[in-house]
C-alpha positions as CSV (number, residue, x, y, z in Angstrom):
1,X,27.2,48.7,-20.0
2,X,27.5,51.9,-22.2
3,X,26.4,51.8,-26.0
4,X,24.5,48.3,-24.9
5,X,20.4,48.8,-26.4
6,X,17.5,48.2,-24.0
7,X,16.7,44.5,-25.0
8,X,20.3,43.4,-24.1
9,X,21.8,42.8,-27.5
10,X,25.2,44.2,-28.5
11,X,24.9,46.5,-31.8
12,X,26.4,45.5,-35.1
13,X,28.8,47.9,-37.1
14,X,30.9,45.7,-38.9
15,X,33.9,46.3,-36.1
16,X,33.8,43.0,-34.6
17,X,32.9,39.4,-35.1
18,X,29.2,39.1,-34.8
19,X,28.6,36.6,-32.0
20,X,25.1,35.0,-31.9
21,X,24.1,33.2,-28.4
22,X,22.1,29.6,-29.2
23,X,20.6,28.2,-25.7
24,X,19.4,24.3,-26.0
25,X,16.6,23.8,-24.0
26,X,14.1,20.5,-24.1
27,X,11.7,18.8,-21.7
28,X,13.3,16.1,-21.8
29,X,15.6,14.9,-19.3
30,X,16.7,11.5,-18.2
31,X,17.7,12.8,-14.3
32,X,15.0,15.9,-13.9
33,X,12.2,16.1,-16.4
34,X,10.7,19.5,-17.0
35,X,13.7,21.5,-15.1
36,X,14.4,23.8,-18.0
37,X,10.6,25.4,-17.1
38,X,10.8,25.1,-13.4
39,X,9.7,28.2,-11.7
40,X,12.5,30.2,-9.6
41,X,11.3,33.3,-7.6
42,X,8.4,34.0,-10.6
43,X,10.8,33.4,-13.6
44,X,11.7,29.8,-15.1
45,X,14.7,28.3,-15.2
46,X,14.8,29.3,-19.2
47,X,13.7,32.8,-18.4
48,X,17.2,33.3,-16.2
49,X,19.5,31.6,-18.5
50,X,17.8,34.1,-21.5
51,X,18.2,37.2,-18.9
52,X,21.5,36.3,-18.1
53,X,23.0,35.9,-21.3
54,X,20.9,39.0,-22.9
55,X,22.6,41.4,-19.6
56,X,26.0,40.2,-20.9
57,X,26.0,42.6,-23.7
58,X,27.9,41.0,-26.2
59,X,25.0,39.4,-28.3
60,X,23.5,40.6,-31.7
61,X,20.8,38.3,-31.8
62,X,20.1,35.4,-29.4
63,X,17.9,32.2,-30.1
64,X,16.5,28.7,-28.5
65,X,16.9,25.2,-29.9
66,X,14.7,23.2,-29.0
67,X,13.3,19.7,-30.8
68,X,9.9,18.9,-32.4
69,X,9.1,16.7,-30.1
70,X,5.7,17.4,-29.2
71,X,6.7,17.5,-25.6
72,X,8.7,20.8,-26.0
73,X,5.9,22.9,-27.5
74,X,6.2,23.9,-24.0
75,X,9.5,25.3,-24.8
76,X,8.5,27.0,-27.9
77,X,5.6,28.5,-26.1
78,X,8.3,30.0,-23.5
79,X,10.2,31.1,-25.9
80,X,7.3,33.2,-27.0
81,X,6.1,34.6,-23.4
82,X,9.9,35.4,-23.3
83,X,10.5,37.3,-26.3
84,X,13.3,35.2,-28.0
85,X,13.0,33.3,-31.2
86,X,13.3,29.3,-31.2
87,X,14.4,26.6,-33.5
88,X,13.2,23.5,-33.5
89,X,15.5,20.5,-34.9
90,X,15.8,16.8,-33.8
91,X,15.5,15.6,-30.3
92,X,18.8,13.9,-30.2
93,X,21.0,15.6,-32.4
94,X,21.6,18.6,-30.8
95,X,24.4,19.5,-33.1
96,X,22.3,19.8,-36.1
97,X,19.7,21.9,-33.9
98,X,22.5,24.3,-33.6
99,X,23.4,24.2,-37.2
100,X,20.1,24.8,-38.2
101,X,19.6,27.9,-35.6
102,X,23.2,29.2,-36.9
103,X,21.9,29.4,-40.9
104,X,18.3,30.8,-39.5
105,X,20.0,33.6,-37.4
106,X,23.6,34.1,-39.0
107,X,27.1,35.2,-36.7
108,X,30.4,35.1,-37.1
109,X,30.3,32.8,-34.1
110,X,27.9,31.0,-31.4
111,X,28.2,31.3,-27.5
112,X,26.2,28.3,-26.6
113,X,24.3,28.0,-23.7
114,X,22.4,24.8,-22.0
115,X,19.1,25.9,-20.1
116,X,20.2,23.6,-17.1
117,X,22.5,26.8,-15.6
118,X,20.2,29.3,-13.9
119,X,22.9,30.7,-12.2
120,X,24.9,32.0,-14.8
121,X,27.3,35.3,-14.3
122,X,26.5,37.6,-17.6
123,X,30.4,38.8,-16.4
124,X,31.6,35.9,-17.5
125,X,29.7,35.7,-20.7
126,X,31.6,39.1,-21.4
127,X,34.9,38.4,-20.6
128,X,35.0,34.9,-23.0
129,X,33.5,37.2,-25.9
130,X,36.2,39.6,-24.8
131,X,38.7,36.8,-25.0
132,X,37.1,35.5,-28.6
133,X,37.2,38.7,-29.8
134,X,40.8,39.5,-28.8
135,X,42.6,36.3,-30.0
136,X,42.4,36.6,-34.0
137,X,42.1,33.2,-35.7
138,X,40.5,31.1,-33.0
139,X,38.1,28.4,-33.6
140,X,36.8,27.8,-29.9
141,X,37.4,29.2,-26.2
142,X,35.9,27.9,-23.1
143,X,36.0,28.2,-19.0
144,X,35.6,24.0,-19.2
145,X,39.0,23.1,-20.8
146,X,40.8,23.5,-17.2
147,X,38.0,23.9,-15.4
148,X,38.4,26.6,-12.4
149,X,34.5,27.7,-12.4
150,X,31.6,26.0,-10.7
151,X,29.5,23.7,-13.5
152,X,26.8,25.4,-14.1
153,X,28.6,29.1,-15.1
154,X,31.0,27.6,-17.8
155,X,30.6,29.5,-21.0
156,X,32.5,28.8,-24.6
157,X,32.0,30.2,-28.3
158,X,33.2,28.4,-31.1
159,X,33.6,30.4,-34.7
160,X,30.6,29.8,-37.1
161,X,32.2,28.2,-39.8
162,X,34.1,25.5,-37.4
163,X,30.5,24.9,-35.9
164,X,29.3,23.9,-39.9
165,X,32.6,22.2,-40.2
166,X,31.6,19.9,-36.9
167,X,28.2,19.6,-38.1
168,X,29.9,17.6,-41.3
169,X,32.4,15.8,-39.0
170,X,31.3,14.9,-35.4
171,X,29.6,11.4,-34.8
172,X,27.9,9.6,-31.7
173,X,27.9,11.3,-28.4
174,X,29.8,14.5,-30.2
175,X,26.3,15.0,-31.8
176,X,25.0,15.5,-28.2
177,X,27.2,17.6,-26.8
178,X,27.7,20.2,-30.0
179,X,31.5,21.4,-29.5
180,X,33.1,18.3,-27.9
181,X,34.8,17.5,-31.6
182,X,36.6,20.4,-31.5
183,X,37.6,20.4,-28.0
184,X,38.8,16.9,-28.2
185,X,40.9,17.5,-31.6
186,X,42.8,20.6,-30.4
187,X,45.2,19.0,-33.7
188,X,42.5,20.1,-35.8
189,X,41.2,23.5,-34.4
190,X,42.6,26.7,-32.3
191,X,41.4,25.9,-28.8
192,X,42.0,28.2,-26.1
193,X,41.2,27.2,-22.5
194,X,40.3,30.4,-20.4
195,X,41.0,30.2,-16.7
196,X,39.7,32.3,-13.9
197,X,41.3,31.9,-10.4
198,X,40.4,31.5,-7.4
199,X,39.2,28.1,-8.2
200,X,35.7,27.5,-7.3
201,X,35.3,24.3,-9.7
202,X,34.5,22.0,-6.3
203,X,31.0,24.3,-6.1
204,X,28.2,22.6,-8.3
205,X,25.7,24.8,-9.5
206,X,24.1,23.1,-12.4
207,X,20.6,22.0,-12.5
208,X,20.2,18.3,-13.1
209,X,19.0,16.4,-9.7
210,X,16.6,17.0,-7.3
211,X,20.0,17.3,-4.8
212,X,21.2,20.5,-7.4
213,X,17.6,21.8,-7.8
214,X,17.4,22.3,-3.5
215,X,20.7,24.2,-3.5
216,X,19.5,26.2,-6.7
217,X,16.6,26.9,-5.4
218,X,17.9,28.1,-1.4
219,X,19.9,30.4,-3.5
220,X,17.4,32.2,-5.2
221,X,15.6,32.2,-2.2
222,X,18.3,33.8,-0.7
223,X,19.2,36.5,-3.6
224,X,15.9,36.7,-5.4
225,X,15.1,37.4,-9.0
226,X,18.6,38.9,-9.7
227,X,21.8,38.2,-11.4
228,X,24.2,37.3,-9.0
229,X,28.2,37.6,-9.9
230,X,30.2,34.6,-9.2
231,X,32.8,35.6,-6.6
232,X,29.1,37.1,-4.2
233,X,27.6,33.9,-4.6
234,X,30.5,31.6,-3.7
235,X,31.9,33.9,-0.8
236,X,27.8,33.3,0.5
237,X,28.2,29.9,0.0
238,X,31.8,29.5,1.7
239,X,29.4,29.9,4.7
240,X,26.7,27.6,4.0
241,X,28.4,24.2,4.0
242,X,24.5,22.3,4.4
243,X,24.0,23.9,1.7
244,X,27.2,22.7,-0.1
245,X,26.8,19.5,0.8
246,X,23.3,19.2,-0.4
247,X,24.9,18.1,-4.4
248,X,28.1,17.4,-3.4
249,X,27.9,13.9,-4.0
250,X,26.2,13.8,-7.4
251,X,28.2,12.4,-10.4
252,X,28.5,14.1,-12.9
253,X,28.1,12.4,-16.2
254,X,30.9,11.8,-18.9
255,X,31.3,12.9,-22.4
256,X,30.5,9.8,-23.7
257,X,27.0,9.6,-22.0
258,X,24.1,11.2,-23.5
């Protein structure tokens, strides 16, 4: 992408809202433990979901938040190796992790990422900050509101000060999952749903079993240690239905469940 520096990050000249990318990342996980640093053709799990949203182009500064738990010193240390600054804030509210990383690397708004998504399209990244950017006034755009993408590639940005503003309003499980307040409230906040067709949502290329993990990991083995756009991937996997079938059955949990 022209006018796009080395390192991935969009430049800032006051023209446009300055969009910061937060990825959560933490050991910790109740169905795979560890999977955010699991190796995948010589790169971690982290290290892709950091490429990926870096090649987007639409960043000025990008940052992990992780917890203090001792466990994800492990993270941290990633984040290091990587070249990507972290933030460390509670284990379990995940919200104030990203308030936290918001006030220590200021935007205009947040694309938040999970580290579970190693297959995510930087395209996509693009064309929601293209959306954001397009739509004056908006408080929060994602793929997820009618969901035509694969989990695992879904991508949203929600302005700055709504994110402060959920950070003084959102209780329980909307701690956990960071933007489901404002999702949930469209009374409250400009929500825009962004849809991209053909429907591919029955694909499930998230990272969070040991059944996603094998079809993860027979793609990269079949792609290697590159970004791969959506509509390549899923036209390669309209022929792999072993493949398909390897996750299909896995449940995803609900909003409710942390």
């Amino acid at each position: 992408m022209t006018g796009v520096p080395a390192h991935g990050l969009a430049p800032t000249d006051g023209a446009e809202p300055r969009i910061v990318g937060i990825v959560q990342a933490r050991m910790g996980s109740s169905r795979l433990p560890g999977k955010v640093l699991r190796p995948l053709a010589g790169r971690s799990v982290l290290g892709r979901v950091v490429r990926a949203a870096r090649d987007s182009g639409v960043l000025a500064d990008l940052v992990v938040a992780t917890s203090t738990d001792v466990v994800d010193d492990a993270v941290v240390a990633e984040c290091e190796r990587l070249g990507v600054p972290c933030h460390r804030g509670p284990v379990d509210d995940v919200l104030d992790r990203f308030v936290g990383a918001l006030a220590a690397h200021p935007g205009d708004a947040v694309m938040r990422f999970t580290a579970d998504c190693p297959l995510l399209d930087p395209e996509i990244i693009t064309l929601v900050a293209s959306v954001y950017r397009a739509v004056p006034g908006l408080d929060y755009a994602s793929t997820s509101i009618a969901r035509t993408l694969p989990r695992g590639l879904d991508v949203e940005i929600i302005r700055a000060e709504t994110l402060r503003t959920l950070g003084r309003l959102a209780t329980d499980h909307h701690r956990v999952h960071v933007t489901s307040y404002a999702y949930t409230h469209p009374e409250l906040f400009r929500v825009l749903g962004v849809t991209l067709t053909p429907d591919r949502s029955a694909l499930r290329l998230t990272l969070d079993t040991e059944q996603d993990w094998a079809l993860v990991s027979a793609v990269i083995d079949h792609f290697g240690d590159v970004n791969v756009p959506l509509a390549k991937l899923a036209d390669w996997l309209h022929g792999q239905p072993r493949l398909r079938a390897l996750n299909a059955d896995v449940r995803q949990k609900q909003l409710e469940e942390s």
